[in-house]
N, C-alpha and C positions, 0 to 999 in steps of 0.2 A: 450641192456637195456640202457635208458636213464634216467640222473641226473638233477634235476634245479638245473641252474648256477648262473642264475639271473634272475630278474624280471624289465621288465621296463616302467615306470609310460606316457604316451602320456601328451603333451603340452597342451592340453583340458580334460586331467584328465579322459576322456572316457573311455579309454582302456588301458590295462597291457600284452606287449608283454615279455612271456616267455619264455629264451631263456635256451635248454635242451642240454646237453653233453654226450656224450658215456660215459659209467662209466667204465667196464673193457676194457682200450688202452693199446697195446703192439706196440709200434713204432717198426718199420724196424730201422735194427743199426745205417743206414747209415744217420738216421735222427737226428740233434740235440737236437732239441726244440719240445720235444716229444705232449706237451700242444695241441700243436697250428694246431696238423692233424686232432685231433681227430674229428668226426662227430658229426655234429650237427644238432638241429631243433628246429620249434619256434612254441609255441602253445599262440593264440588271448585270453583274455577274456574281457567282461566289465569292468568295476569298481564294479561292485557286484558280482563280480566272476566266473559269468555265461561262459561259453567257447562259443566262437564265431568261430572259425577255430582249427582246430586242426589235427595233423596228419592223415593220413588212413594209413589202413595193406598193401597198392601198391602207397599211394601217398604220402609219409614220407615227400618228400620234403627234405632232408639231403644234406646239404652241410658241406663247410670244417669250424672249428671255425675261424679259421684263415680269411676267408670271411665276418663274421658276421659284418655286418652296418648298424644300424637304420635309416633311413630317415622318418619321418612321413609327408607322400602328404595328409593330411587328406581333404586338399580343392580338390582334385582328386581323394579322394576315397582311395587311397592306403600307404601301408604302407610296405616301401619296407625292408628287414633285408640283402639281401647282396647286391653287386651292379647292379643285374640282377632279381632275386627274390622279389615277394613281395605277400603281402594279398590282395586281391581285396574287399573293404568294402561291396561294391552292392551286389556279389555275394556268399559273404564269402566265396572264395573259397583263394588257392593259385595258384601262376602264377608261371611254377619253369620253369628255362631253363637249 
């Protein structure tokens, strides 16, 4: 089960990338900064709320929070949230590696 963590407004006011976090994390001991493993994912909307991308039940798209980097390529279409990961605008789909 995932939580909003935050919400984030695009440079053209378009779009609102939200960024969702595992809500029950149990870290391995050996981990200190328990925060920062947890899984994450990022669901698209408008500016009118509409969702434009959003999870599937096989294509979650989950990475680690700790990953998490907004870049908005909006003149290329994409908007990327980790350094490999991104939305594809043409296809709304996501691009996950």
């Amino acid at each position: 089960e995932y939580v909003l963590k935050k919400s984030y407004t695009s440079p053209n006011h378009e779009y609102v990338l939200e960024l969702y976090m595992e809500k029950n994390y149990t870290p391995p001991v050996s981990m200190s900064s328990e925060s920062g493993y947890r899984k994450a994912l990022v669901k698209l909307k408008d500016k009118n709320e509409k969702i434009i991308v959003e999870p599937g039940l096989f294509d979650k798209c989950e990475f680690v929070l700790t990953d998490f980097k907004i870049d908005w390529q909006l003149e290329s279409d994409k908007i990327y949230f980790t350094k490999f990961n991104f939305i594809n605008l043409k296809n709304k789909t996501f691009d996950c590696n």
